[in-house]
C-alpha positions as CSV (number, residue, x, y, z in Angstrom):
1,X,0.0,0.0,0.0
2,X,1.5,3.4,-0.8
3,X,0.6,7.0,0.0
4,X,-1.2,7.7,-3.6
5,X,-3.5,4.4,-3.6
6,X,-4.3,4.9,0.6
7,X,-5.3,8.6,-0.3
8,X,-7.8,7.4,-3.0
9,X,-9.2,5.3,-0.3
10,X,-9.6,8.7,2.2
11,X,-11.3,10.0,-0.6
12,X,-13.9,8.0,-1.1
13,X,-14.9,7.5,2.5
14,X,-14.8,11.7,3.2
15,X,-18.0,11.5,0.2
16,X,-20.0,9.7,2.7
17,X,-19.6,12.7,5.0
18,X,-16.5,11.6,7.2
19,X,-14.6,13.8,8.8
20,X,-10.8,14.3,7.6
21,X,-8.8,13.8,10.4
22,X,-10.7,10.9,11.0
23,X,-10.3,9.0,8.1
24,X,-6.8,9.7,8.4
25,X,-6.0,8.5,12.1
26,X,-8.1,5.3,11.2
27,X,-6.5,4.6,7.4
28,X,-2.8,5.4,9.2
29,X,-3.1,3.0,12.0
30,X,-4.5,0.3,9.2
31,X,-1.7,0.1,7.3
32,X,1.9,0.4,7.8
33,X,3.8,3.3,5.9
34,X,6.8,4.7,5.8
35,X,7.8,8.0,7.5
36,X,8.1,9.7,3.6
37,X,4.7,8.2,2.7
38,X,2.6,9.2,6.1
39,X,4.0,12.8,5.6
40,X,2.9,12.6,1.4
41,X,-0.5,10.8,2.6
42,X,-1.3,12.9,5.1
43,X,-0.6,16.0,3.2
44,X,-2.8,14.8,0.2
45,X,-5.7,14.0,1.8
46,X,-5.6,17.4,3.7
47,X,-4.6,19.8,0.6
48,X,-7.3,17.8,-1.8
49,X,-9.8,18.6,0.7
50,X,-9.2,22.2,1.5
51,X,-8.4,22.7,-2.3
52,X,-11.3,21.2,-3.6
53,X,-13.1,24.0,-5.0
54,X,-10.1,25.3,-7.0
55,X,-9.4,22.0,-8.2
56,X,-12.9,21.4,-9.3
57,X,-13.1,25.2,-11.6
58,X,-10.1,23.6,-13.0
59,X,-11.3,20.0,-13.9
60,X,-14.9,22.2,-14.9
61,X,-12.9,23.7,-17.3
62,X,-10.5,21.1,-19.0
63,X,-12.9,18.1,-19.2
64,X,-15.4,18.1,-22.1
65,X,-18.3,16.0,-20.1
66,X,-19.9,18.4,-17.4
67,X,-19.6,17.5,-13.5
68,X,-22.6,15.5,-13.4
69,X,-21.4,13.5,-16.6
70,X,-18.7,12.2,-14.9
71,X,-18.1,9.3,-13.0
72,X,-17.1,10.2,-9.0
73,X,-13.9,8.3,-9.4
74,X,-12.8,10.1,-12.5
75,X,-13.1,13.8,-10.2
76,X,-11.1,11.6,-7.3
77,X,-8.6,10.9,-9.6
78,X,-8.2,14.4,-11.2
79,X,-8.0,16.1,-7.7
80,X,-5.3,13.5,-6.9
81,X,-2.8,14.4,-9.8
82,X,-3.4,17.9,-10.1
83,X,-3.0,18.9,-6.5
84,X,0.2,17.4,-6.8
85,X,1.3,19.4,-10.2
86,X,-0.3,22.6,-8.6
87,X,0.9,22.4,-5.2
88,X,3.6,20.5,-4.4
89,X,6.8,21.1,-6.2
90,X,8.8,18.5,-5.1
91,X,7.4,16.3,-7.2
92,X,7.9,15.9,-10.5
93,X,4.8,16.4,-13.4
94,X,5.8,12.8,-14.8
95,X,5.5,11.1,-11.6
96,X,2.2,13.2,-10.8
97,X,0.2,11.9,-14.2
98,X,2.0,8.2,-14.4
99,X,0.9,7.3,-10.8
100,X,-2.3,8.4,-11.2
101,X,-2.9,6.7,-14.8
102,X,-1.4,3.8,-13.0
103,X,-3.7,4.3,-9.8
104,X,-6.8,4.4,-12.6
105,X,-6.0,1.1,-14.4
106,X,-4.9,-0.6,-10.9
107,X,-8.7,0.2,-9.7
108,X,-10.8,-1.4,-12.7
109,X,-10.6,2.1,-13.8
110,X,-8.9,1.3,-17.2
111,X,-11.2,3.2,-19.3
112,X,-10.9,6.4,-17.3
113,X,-7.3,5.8,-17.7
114,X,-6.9,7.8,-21.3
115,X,-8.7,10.7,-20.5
116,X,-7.0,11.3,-17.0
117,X,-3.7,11.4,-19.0
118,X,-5.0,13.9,-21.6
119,X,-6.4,15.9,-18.8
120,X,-3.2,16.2,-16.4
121,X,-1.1,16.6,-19.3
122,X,-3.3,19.5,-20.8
123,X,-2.8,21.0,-17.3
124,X,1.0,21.1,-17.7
125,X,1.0,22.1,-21.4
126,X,-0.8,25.8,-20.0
127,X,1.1,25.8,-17.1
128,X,4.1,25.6,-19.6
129,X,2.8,27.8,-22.0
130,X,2.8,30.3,-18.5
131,X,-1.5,30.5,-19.3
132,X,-3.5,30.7,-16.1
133,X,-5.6,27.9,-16.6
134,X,-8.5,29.3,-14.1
135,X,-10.3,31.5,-15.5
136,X,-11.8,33.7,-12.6
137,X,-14.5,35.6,-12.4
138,X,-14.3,39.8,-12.0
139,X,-16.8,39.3,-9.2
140,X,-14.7,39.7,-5.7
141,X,-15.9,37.3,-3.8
142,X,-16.1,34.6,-6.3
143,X,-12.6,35.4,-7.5
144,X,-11.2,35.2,-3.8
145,X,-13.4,32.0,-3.3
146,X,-12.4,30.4,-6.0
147,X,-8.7,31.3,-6.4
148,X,-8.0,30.1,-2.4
149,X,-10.9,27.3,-2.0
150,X,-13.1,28.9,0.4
151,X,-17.0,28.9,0.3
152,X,-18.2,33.1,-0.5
153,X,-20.5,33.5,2.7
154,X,-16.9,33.3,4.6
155,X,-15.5,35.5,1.5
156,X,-17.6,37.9,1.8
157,X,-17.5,38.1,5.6
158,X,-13.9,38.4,6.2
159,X,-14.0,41.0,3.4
160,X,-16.6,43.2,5.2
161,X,-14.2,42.9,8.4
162,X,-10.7,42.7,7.0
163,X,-10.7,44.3,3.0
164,X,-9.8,42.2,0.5
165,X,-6.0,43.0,0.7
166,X,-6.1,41.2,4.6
167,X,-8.3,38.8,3.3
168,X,-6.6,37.3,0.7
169,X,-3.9,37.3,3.1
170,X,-6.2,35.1,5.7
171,X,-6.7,32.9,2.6
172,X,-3.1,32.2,2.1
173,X,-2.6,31.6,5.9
174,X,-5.5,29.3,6.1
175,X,-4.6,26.8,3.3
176,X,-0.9,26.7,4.9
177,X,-0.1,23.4,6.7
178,X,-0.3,24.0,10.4
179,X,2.6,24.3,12.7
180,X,2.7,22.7,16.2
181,X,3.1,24.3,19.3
182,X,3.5,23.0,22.6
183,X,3.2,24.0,26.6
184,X,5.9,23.3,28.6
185,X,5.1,22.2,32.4
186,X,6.0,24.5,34.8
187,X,5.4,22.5,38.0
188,X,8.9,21.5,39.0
189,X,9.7,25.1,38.5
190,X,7.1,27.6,38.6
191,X,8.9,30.9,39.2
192,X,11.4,30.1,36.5
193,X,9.3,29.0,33.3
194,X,11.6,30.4,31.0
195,X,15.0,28.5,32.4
196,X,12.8,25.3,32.2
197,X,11.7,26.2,28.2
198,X,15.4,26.6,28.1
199,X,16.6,23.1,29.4
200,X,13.7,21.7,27.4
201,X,14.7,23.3,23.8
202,X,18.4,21.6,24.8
203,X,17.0,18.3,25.2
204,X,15.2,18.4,21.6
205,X,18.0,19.4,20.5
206,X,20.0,16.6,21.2
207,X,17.4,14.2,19.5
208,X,17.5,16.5,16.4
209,X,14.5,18.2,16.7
210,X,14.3,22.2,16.7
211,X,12.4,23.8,18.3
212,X,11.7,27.6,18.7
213,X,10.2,29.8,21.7
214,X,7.3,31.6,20.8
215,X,6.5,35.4,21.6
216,X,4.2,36.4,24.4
217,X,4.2,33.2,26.0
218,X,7.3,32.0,28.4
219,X,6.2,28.6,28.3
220,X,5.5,28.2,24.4
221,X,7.7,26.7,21.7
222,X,7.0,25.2,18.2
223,X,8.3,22.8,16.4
224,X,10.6,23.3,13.2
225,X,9.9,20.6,10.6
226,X,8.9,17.2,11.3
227,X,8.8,16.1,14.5
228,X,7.1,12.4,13.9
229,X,4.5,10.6,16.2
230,X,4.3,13.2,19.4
231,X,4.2,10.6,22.1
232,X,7.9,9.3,21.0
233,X,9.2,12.3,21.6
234,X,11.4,13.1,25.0
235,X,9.5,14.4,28.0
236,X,6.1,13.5,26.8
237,X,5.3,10.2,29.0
238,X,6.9,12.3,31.7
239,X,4.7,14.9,31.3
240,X,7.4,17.7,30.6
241,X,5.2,19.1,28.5
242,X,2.1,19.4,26.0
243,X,0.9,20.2,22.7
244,X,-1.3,23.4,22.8
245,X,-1.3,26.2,20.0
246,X,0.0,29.4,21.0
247,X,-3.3,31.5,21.3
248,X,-5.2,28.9,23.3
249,X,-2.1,29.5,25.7
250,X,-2.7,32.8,25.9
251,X,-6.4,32.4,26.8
252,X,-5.4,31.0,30.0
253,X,-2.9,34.0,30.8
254,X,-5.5,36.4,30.0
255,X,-7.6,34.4,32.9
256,X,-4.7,34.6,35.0
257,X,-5.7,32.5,37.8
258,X,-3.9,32.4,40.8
259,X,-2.9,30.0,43.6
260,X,-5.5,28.9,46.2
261,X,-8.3,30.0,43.6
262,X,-11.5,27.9,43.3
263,X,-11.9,28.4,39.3
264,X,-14.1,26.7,36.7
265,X,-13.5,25.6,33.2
266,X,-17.0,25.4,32.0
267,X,-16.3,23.5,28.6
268,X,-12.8,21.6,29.6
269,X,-12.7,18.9,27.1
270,X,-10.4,18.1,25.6
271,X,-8.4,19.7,28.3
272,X,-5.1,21.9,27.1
273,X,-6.8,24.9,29.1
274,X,-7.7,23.1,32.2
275,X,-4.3,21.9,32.7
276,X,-2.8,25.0,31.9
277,X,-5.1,26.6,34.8
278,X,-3.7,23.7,37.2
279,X,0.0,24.5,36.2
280,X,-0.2,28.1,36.7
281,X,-1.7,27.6,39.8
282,X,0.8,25.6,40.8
283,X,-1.3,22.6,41.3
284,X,-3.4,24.5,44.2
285,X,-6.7,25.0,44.6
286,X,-9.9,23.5,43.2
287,X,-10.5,23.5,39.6
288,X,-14.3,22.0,38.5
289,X,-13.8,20.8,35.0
290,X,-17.3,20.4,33.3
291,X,-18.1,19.0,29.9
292,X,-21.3,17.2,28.8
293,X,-19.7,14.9,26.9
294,X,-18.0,11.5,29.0
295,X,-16.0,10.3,26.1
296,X,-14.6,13.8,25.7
297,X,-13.3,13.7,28.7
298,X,-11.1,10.5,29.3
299,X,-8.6,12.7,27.2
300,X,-8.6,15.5,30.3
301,X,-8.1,12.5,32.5
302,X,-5.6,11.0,30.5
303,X,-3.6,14.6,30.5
304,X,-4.1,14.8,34.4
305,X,-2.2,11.7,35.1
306,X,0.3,12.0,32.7
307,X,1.1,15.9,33.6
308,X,1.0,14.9,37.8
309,X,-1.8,17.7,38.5
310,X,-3.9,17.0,41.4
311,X,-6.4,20.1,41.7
312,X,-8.7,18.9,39.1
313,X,-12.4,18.0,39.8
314,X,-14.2,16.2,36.7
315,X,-17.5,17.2,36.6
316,X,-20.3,15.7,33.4
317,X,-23.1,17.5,32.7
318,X,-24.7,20.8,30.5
319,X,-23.3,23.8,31.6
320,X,-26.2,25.6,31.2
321,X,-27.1,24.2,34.2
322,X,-25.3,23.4,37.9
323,X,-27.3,26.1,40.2
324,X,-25.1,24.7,42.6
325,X,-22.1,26.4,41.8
326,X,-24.0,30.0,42.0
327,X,-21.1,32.9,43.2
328,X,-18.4,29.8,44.0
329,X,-16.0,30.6,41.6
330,X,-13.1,33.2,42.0
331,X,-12.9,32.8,38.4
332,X,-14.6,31.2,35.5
333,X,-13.3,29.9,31.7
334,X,-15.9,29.5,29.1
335,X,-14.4,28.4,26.0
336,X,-17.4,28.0,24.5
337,X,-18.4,25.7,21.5
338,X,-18.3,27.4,18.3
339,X,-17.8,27.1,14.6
340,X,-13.8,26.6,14.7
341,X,-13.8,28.9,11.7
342,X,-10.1,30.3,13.7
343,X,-8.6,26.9,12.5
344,X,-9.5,26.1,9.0
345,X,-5.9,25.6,8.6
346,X,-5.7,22.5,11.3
347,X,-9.5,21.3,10.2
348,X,-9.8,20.9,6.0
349,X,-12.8,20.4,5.8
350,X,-14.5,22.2,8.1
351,X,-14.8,25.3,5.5
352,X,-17.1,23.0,3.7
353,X,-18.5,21.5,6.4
354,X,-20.2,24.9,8.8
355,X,-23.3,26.7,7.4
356,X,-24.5,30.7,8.4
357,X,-27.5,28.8,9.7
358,X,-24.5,26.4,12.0
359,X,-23.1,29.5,12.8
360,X,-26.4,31.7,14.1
361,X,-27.7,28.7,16.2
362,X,-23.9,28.5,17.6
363,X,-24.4,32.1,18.9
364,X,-27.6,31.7,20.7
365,X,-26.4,28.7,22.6
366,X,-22.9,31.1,23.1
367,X,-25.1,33.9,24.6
368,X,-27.0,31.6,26.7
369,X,-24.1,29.9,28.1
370,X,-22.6,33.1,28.6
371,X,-25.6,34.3,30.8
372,X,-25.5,30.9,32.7
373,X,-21.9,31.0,33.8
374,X,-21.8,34.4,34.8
375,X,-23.9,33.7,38.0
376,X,-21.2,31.1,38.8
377,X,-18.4,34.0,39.3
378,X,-18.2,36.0,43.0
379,X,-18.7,39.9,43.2
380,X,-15.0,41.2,42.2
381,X,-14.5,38.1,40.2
382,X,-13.4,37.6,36.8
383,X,-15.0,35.3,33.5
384,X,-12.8,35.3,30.7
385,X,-15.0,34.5,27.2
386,X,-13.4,32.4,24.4
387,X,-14.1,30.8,20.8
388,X,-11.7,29.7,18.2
389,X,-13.4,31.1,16.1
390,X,-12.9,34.6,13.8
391,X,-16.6,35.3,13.1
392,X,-18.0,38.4,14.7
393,X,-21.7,36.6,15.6
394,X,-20.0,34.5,17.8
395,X,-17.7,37.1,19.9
396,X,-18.5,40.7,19.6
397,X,-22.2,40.1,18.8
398,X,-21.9,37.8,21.9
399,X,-20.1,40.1,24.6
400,X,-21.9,43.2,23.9
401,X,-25.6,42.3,24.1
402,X,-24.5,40.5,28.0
403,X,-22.9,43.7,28.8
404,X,-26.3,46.0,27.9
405,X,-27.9,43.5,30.0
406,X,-25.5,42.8,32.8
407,X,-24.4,46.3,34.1
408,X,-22.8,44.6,37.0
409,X,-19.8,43.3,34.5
410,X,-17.2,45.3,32.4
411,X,-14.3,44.5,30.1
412,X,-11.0,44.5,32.2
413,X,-7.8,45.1,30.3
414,X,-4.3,43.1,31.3
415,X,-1.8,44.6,32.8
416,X,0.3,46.9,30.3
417,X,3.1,45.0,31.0
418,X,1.9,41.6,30.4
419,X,3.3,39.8,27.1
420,X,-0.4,39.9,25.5
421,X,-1.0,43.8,26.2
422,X,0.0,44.7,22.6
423,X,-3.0,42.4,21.0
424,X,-5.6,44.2,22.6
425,X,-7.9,46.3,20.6
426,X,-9.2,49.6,21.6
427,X,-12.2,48.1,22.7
428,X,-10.8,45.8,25.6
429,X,-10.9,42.5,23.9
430,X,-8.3,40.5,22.1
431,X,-9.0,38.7,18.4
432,X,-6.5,36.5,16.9
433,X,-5.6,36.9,13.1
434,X,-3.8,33.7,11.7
435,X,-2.7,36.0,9.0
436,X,-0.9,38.6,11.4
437,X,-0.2,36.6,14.5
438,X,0.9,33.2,12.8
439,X,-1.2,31.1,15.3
440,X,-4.4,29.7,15.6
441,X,-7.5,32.6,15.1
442,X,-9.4,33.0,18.4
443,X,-11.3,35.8,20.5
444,X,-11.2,36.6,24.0
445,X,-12.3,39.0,26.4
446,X,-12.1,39.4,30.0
447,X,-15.1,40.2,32.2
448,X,-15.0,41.8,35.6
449,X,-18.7,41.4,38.2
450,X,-18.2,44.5,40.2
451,X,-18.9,44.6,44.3
């Protein structure tokens, strides 16, 4: 089995509706693959799916039978061998059309076999003859959507928000492959987190992996390059550290908890904030995880153990409910479901996947866990308000109708000195670009209930 034939096999199983990463996990622990060939599979399967709709205005406009004419395998095969001639240089055009002609004939696909060589083979002859083989539209939004594989509702948001200048620069920075980031564990150390990033940069190092600190955060470093499977790297069983992007990091220094503190996380799973509450804490104090999902939260227990914390309560149920924990908490985190339309880079096909209809009923349930959690917070305490998402419905559109309705809360700015202070807008809260910060796009805001 090789990367080209296992990624026409992810292909057919993401029409039924499966979810990418998924398919991937599942097809990956099947069958055995080389390091090269998990790294070419893997990025297939994610750049076909986040580059479908170029790829389709392309294979619209070469083949002589109309989309509907065509057999599904023929358009599997097509995306297959021109994402490689379009985006990945290293390989070379011959290799790109022969291994899919082969991949055609080896699947009963003989007779399809012809006129994917014509096709891929036009391809190259424009590409060669330096013609731009899409032709796109003078319309903005279709241009944009069609050019970077994006759906126009998000298009034509991001435009309204960002221009067309910054969003075409979003585009670029969404159809990147994503970088990993990790959390290192402060515990053994907690007044020196930037020594123990330090001695934990060295140790990579001697396994020949790089890795570089990230700004604003003392305990965040990515990766450089492939790193392989994450649990075979060193510290990770001994729970030296953990993979978190950088701007869900930052969400838990914007909560700043503190030690002694009785703090909830209102939607833990799978659990990178909760633990980074516990290790800034320095394993003190109560921390009520909630989640209403079981399953989704073996992964939190699993982190628990592995990163020795001991302050963590694990608590299943809605958290639109729990009267019980009415003015408990010294502080409350609500990373609240949402769209995920901050990380279209990590998640390919969840441009295709979310609706404006997803996306409204999202916000309701946002603005009623909102009101819900509130109540759980002291007087003088703090709720910091979170999505990973960019999408103004779900943050702004969120905050501002609680805070005409909740005069006993404000927006609290951090400190000035604090590594995050430059990020905030003039109108208290922060909002993560992918395309400025290089991270993950998220929104938060912290909320102060006055005396």
């Amino acid at each position: 089995m090789n990367s080209r034939q296992l990624t026409l096999f992810a292909l057919k199983d993401l029409e039924t509706g499966s979810f990418t990463d998924i398919v991937v996990d599942r097809l990956l622990s099947k069958f055995e693959l080389s390091t090269v060939d998990r790294h070419l599979f893997t990025e297939l399967v994610n750049g076909i799916v986040r580059r479908k709709r170029t790829l389709d205005a392309i294979i619209d406009q070469l083949a002589k039978q109309p989309a509907h004419r065509q057999p599904p395998e023929l358009r599997q095969l097509l995306r297959l061998g021109l994402y490689q001639l379009r985006y990945l240089d290293r390989i070379p055009e011959s290799a790109a059309v022969n291994t899919t002609v082969d991949l055609a004939k080896s699947n009963g696909l003989t007779g399809l076999a012809g006129v994917v060589n014509g096709i891929l083979r036009q391809y190259i002859r424009l590409q060669s003859q330096q013609e731009e083989v899409l032709n796109l539209p003078k319309d903005q939004i279709s241009r944009l959507g069609i050019l970077y594989s994006f759906p126009d509702w998000l298009i034509e948001q991001w435009v309204t928000e960002l221009g067309s200048v910054e969003t075409e620069q979003l585009c670029q920075a969404f159809n990147q492959s994503p970088t990993i980031d990790l959390r290192v564990n402060i515990l053994p150390d907690i007044s020196n987190p930037e020594q123990q990033r330090a001695k934990l940069i060295d140790t990579f190092q001697v396994a020949g992996i790089e890795a570089a600190p990230l700004p604003y955060l003392s305990q965040g470093l990515r990766f450089v390059g492939n790193v392989g499977a994450i649990d075979k790297l060193p510290g990770y069983h001994e729970g030296s550290w953990t993979i978190q992007d950088s701007s869900a990091q930052l969400v838990t220094h914007l909560l700043d908890p503190q030690p002694h503190e009785t703090i909830i996380d209102a939607c833990a799973a799978p659990g990178g904030k909760t633990t980074h509450i516990a290790e800034l804490m320095g394993n003190t104090g109560q921390i009520f995880a909630l989640d209403k999902t079981a399953s989704r939260l073996k992964k939190l227990q699993q982190s628990i153990d592995r990163l020795q914390l001991t302050n963590i309560k694990i608590l299943t149920g809605d958290s639109c409910g729990f009267s019980e924990l009415t003015n408990t908490a010294d502080r409350v985190l609500l990373d609240a479901p949402c769209s995920g339309l901050g990380t279209l880079h990590r998640r390919a096909d969840a441009r295709w996947q979310k609706t404006p209809a997803q996306v409204q009923d999202l916000a309701k349930l946002q603005a009623k866990l909102l009101a819900n959690t509130a109540t759980w917070v002291k007087p003088g305490g703090v709720l910091v308000y979170a999505t990973c998402t960019v999408c103004s419905i779900e943050n702004e559109d969120v905050i501002l109708p609680f805070l005409k309705t909740h005069p006993d809360w404000q927006i609290e700015l951090p400190p000035t000195d604090s590594l995050m202070a430059s990020l905030v807008s003039d109108t208290g809260w922060i909002k993560v670009w992918s395309h400025r910060q290089q991270m993950d796009g998220f929104f938060m805001v912290k909320l102060r209930r006055l005396k």
